[in-house]
N, CA and C of each residue as an Amber inpcrd file, in Angstrom:
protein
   489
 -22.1270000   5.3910000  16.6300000 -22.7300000   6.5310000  17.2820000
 -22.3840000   7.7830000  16.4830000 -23.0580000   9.0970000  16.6580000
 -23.0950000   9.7990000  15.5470000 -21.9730000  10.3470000  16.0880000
 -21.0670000  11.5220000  15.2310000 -19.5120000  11.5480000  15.4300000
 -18.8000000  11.1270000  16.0390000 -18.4310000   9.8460000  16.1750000
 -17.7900000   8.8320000  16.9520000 -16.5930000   8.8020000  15.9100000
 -16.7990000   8.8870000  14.4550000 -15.9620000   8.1720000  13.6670000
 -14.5560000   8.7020000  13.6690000 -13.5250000   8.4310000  13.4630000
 -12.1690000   9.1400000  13.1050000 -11.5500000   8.5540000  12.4250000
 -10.1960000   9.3500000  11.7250000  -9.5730000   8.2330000  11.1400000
  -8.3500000   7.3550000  11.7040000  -7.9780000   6.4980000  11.9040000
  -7.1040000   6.1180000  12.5230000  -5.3870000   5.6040000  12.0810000
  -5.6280000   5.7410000  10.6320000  -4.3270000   5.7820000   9.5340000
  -4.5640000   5.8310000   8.3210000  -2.9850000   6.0990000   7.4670000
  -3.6110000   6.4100000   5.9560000  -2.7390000   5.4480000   5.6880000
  -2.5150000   4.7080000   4.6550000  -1.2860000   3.9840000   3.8080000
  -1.6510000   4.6250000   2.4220000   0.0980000   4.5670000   1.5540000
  -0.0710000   4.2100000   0.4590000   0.4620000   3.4110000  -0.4890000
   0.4410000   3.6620000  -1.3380000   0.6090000   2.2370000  -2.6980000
   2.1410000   2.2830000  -2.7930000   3.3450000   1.1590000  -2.7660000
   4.5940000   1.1690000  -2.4320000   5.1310000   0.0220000  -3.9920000
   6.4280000   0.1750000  -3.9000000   7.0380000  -0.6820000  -4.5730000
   7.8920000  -1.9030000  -4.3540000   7.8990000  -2.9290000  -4.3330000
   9.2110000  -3.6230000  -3.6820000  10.0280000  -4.8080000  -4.4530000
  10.9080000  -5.1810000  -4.5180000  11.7670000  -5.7730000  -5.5910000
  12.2970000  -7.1570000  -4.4610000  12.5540000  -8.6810000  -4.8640000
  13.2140000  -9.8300000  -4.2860000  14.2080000  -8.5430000  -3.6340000
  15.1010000  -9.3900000  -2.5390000  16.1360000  -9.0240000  -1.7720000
  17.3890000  -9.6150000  -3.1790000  18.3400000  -8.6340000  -3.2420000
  19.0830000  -8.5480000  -3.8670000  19.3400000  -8.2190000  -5.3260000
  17.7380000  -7.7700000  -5.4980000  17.5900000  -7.4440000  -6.4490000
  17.8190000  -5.7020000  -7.3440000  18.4840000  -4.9900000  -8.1660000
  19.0730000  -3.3970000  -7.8010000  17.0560000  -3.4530000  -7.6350000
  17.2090000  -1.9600000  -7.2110000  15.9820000  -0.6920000  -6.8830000
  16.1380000  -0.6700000  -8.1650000  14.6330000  -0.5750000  -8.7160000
  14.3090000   0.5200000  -9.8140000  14.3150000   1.8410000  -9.2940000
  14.0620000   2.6690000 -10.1910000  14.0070000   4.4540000  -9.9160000
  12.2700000   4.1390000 -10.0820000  11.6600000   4.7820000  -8.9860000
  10.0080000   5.3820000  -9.0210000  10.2830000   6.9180000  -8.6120000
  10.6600000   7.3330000  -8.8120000  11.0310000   9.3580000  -8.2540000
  10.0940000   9.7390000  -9.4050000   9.6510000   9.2340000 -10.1830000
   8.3290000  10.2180000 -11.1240000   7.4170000   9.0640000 -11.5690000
   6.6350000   9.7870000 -12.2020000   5.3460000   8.6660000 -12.7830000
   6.3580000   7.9170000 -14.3890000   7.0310000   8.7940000 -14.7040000
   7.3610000   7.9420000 -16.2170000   8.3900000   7.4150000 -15.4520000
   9.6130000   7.6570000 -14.5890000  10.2280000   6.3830000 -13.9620000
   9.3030000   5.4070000 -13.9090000   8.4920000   4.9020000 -12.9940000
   7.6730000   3.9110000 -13.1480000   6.9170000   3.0190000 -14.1000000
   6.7150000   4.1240000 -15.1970000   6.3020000   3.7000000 -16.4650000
   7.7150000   2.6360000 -16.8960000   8.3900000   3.2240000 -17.0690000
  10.1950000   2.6800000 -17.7420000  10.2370000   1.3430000 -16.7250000
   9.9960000   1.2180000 -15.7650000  10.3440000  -0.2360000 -14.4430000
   9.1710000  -0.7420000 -15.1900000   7.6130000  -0.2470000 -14.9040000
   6.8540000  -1.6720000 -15.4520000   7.2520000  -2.3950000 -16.5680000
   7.8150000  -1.3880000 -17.5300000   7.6640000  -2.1120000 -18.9420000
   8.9770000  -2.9990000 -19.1460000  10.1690000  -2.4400000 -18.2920000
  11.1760000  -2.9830000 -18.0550000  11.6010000  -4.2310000 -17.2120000
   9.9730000  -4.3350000 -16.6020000  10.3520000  -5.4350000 -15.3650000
   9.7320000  -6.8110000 -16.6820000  10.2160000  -8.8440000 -16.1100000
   9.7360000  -9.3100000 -16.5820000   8.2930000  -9.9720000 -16.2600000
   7.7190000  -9.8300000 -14.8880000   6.8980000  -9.7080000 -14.1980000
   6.8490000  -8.7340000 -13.3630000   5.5290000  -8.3140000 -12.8780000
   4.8910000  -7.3690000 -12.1530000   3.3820000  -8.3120000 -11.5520000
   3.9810000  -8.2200000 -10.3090000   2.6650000  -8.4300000  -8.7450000
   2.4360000  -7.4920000  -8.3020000   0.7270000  -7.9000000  -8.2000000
   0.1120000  -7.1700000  -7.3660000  -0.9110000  -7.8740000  -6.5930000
  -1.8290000  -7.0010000  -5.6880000  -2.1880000  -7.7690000  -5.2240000
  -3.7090000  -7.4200000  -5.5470000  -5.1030000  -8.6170000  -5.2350000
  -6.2800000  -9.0290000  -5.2620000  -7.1520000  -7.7140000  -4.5930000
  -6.7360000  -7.0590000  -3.5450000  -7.6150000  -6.0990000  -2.8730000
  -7.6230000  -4.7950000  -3.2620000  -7.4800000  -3.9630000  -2.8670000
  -7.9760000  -2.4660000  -3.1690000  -6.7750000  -1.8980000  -3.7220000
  -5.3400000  -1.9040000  -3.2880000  -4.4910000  -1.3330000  -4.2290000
  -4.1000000  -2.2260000  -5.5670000  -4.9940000  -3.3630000  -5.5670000
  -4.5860000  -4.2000000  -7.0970000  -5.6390000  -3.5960000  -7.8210000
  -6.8420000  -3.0780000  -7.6230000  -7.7000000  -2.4820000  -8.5410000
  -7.3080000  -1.2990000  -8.4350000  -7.1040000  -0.2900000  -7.4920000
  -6.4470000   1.0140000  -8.3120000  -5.0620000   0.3470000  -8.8280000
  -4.7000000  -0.1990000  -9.2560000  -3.0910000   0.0410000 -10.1740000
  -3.4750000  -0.9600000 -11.2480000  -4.4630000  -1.3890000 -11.6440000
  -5.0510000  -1.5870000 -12.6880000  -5.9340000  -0.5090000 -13.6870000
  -6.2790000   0.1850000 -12.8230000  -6.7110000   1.5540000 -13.7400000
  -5.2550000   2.3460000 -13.9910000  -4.3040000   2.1540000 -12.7230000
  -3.3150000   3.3230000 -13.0640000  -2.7270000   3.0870000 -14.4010000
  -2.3650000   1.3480000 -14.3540000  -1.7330000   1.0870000 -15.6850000
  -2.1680000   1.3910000 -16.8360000  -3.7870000   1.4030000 -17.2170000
  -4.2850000   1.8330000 -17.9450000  -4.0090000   3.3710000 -18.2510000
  -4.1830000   3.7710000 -17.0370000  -3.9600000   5.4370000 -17.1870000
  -2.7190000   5.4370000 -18.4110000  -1.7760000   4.9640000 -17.2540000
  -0.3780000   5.0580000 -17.5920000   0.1220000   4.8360000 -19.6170000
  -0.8090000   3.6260000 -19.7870000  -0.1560000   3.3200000 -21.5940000
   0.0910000   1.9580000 -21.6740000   0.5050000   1.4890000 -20.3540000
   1.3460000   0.0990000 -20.1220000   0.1750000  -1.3580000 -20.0910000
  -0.8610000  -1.3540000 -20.3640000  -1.6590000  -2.4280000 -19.3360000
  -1.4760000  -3.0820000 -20.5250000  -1.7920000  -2.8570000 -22.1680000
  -1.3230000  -4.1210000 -22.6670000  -0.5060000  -4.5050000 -22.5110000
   1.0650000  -3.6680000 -22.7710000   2.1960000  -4.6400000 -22.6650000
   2.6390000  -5.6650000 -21.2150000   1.6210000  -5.0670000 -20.0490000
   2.0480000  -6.0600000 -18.9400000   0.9300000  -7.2220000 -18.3450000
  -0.0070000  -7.1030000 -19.2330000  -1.1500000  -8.2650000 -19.5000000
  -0.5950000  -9.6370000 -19.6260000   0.5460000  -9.7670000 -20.1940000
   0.6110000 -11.3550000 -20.6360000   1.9510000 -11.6250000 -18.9720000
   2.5380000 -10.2320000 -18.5250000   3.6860000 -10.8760000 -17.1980000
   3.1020000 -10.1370000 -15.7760000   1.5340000 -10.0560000 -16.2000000
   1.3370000  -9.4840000 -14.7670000   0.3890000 -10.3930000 -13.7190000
   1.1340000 -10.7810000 -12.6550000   0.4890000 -11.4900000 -11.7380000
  -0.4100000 -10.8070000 -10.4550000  -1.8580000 -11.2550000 -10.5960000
  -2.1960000 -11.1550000  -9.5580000  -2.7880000 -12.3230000  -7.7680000
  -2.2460000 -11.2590000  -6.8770000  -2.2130000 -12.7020000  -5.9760000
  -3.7030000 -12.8020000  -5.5870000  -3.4240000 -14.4490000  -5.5660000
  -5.2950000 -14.7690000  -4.7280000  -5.4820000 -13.7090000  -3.2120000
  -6.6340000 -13.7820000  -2.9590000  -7.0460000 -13.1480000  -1.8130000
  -6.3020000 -13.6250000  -0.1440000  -5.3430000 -13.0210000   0.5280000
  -4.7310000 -13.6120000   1.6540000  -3.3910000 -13.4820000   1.2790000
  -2.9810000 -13.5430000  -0.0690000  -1.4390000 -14.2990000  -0.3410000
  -1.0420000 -12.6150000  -0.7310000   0.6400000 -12.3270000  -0.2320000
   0.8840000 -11.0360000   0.0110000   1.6030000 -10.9260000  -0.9700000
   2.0690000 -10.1070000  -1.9890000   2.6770000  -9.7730000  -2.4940000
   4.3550000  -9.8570000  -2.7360000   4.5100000  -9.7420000  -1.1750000
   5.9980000 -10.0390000  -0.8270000   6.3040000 -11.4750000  -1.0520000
   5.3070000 -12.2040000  -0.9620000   5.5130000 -13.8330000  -0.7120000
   5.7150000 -14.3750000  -2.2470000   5.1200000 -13.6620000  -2.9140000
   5.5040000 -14.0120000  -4.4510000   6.9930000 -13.3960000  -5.0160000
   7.3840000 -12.2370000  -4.5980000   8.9810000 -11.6770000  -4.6810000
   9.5970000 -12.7500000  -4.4470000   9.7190000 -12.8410000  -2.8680000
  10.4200000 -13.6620000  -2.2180000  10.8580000 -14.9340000  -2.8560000
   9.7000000 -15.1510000  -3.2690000  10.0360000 -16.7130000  -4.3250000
  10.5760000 -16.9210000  -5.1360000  10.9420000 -15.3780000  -5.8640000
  11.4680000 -15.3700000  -6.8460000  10.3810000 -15.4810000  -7.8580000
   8.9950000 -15.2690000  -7.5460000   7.7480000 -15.6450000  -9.0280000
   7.7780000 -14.8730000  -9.3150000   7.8870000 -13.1700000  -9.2940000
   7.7870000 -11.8140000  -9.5930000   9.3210000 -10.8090000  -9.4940000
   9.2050000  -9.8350000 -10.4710000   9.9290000  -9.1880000 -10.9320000
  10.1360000  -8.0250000  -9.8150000   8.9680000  -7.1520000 -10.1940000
   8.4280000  -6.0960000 -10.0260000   7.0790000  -5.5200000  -8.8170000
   7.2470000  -5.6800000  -7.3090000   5.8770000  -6.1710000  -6.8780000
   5.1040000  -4.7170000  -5.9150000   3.9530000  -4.9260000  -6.1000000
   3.4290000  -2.9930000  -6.0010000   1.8720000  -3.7840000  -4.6360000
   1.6710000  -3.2180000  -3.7770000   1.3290000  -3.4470000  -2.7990000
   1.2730000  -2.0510000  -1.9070000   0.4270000  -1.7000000  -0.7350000
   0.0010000  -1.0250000   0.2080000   1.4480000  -1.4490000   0.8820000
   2.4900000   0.2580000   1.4340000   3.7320000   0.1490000   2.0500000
   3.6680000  -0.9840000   3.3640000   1.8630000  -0.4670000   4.5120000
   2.1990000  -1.9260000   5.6920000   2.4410000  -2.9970000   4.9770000
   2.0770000  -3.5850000   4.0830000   2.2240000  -4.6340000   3.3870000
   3.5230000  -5.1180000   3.0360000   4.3990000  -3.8360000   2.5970000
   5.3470000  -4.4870000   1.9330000   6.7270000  -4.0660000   2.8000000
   6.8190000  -3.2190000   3.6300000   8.2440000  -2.9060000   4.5520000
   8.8910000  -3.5770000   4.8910000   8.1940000  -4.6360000   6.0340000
   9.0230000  -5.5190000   6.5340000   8.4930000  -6.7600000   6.2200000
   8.4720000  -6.9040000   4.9570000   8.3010000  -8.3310000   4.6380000
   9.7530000  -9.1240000   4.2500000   9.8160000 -10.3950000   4.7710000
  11.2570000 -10.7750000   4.6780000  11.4750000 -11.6580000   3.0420000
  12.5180000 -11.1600000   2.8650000  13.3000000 -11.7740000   1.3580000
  12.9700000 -10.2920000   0.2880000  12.0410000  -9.8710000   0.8900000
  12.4110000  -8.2730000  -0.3420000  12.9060000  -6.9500000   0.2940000
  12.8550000  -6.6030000  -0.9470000  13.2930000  -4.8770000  -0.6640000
  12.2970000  -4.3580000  -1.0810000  12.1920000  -3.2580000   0.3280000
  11.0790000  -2.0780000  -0.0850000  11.3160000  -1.2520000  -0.9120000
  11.1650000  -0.6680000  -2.0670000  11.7080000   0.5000000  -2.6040000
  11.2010000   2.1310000  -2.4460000   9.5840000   1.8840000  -2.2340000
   9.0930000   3.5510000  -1.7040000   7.9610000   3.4130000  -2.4900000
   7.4820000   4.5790000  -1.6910000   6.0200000   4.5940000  -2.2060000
   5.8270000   4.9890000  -3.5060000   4.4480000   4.6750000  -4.3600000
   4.8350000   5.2310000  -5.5360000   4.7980000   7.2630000  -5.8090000
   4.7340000   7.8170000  -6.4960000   5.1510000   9.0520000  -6.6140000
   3.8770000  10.1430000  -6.3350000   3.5040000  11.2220000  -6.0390000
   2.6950000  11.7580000  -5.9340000   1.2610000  12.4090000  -6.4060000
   1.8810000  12.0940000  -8.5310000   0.8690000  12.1870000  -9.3660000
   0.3890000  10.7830000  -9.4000000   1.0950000   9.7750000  -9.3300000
  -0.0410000   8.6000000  -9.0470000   0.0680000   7.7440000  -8.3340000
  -0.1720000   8.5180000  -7.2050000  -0.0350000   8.0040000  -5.7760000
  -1.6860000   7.6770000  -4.8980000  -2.2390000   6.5590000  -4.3880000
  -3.5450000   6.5120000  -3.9190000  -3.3310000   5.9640000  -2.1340000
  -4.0770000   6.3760000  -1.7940000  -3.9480000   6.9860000  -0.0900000
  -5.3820000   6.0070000   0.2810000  -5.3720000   5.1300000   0.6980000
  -6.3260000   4.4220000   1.3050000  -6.3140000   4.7850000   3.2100000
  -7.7410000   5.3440000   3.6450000  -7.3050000   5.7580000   5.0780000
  -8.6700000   4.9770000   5.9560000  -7.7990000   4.4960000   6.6790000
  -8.3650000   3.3240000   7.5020000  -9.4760000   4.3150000   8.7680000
 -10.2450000   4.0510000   9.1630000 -11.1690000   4.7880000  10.0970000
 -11.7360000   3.7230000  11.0950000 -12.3770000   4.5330000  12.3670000
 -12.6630000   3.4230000  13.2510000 -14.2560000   4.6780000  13.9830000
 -15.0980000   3.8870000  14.4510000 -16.1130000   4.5670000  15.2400000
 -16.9030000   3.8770000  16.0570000 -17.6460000   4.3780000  16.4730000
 -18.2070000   3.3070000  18.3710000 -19.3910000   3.3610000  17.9890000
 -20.0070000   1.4470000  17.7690000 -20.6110000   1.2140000  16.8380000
 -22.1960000   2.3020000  18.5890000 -23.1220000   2.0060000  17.5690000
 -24.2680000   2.4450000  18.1910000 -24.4420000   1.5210000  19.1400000
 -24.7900000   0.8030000  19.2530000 -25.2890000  -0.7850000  20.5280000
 -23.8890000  -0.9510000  21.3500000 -23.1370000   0.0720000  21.4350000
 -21.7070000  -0.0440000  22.0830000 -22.1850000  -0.4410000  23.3250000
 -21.9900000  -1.2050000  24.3310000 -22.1700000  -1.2480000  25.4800000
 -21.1960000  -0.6910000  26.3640000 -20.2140000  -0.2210000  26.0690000
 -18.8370000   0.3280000  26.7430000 -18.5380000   1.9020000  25.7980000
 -19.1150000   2.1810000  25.3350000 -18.4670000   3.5550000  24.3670000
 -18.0090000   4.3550000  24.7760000 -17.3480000   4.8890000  26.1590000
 -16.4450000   5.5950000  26.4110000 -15.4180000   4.4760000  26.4670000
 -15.4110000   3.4970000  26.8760000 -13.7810000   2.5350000  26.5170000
 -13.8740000   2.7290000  24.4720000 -14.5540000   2.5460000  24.0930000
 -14.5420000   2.6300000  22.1670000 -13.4910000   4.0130000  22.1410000
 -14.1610000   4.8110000  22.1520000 -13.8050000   6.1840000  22.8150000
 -12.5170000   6.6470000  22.7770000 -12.0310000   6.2190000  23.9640000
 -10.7120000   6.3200000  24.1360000  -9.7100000   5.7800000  23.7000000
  -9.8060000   4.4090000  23.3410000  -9.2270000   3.2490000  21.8220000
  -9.3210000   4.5360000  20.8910000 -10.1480000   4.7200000  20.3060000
  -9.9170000   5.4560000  19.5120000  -8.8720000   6.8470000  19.4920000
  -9.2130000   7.3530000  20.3090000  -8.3130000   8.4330000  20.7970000
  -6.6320000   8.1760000  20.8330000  -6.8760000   6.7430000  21.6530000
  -5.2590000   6.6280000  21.4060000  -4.4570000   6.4150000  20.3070000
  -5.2790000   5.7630000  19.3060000  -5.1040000   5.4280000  17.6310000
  -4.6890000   7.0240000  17.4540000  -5.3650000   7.8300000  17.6140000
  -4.8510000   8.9100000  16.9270000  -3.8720000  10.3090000  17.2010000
  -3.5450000   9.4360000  18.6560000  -2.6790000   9.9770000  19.5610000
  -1.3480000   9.8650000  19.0650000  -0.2340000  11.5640000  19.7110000
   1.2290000  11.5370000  19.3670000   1.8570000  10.1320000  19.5930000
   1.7690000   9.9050000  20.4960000   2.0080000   8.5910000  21.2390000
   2.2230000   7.5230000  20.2890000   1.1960000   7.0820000  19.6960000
   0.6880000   5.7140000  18.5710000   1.5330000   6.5390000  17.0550000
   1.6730000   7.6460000  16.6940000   1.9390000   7.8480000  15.7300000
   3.1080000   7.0250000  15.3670000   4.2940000   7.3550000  16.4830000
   5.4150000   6.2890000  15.8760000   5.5530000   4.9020000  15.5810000
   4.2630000   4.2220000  16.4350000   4.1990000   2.7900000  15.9140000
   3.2420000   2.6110000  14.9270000   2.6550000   3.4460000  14.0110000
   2.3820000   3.3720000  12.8100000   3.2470000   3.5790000  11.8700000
   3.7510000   4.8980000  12.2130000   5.1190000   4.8460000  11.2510000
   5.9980000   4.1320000  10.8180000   6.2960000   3.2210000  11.9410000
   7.2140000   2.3250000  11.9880000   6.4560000   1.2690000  11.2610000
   5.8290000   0.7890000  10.7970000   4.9130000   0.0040000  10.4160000
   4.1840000   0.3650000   9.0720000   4.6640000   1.4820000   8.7380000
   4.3750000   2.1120000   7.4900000   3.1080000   2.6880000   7.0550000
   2.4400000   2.9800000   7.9610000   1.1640000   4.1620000   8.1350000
   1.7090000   5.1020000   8.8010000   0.7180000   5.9970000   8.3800000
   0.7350000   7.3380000   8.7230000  -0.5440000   7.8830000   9.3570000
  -0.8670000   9.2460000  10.2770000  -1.9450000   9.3370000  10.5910000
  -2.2350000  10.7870000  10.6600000  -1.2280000  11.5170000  10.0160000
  -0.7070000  12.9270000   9.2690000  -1.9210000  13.0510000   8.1260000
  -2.2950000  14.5040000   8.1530000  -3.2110000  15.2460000   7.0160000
  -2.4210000  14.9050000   5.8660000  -3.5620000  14.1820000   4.7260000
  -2.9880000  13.1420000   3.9110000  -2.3090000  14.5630000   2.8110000
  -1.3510000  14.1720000   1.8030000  -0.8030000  15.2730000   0.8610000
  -1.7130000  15.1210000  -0.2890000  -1.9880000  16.8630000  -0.4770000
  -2.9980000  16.7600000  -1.9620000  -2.8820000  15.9650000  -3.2100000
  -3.3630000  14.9970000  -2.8680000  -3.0630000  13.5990000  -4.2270000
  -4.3150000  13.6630000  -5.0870000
């Protein structure tokens, strides 16, 4: 329906390392540069933050040298699940994705110059048969209320930062 739409969270692109493994430093874009090239694998994943961090690497200088140790996961399979295993070094994933996934460590999102903000939206389709219940779902998504259980969960639903 016509302005129905809103947004209902933002995520962004995170880092996370096996459990017990030290933190790299990501606090700048060339920290990160220094971890990819330093890690012996690097995961990512198949969907939307594995194609932006395939251009980033490019951006970055690094995509040849991490061409021959960089894994990407099939469609479904999470990022964390390849850490965990110990198949990956280095593993870069959307933060819901990677917080509370068990056997790694989260390390943080990546840094602000190359940082990408994917923001999830919701709206009450036209043929709604209920669209004031759509409505108010929605509303609560973007309510004080819901904010902390996004947070906690590693979305946000805060005016995104000029990236």
């Amino acid at each position: 329906m016509a302005g129905s739409t809103s947004d209902v969270a933002r995520s962004l692109v995170a880092v996370a390392v096996r459990a017990g493994v030290p933190k790299p430093d990501i606090s700048t874009s060339d920290a990160v540069k220094k971890a990819l090239t330093g890690a012996k694998s690097v995961v990512i994943s198949s969907g939307p933050s594995g194609v932006y961090l395939n251009g980033l690497f490019e951006k970055l200088g690094v995509m040849g040298d991490l061409k021959p140790k960089l894994k990407v996961t099939p469609s479904g399979v999470a990022v964390g699940e390849v850490l965990a295993k110990g198949e990956g070094d280095l593993g870069f994933q959307q933060v819901s994705e990677l917080i509370h996934y068990p056997g790694i460590q989260y390390v943080g999102p990546l840094p602000a110059d190359i940082q990408k903000v994917t923001v999830f939206s919701g709206g009450v389709p036209a043929a709604s048969r209920e669209p004031d219940a759509a409505r108010a779902f929605l509303q609560y998504l973007a309510s004080a209320e819901h904010q902390a259980v996004l947070k906690k969960h590693g979305l946000d639903l805060g005016t995104p930062p000029p990236y």
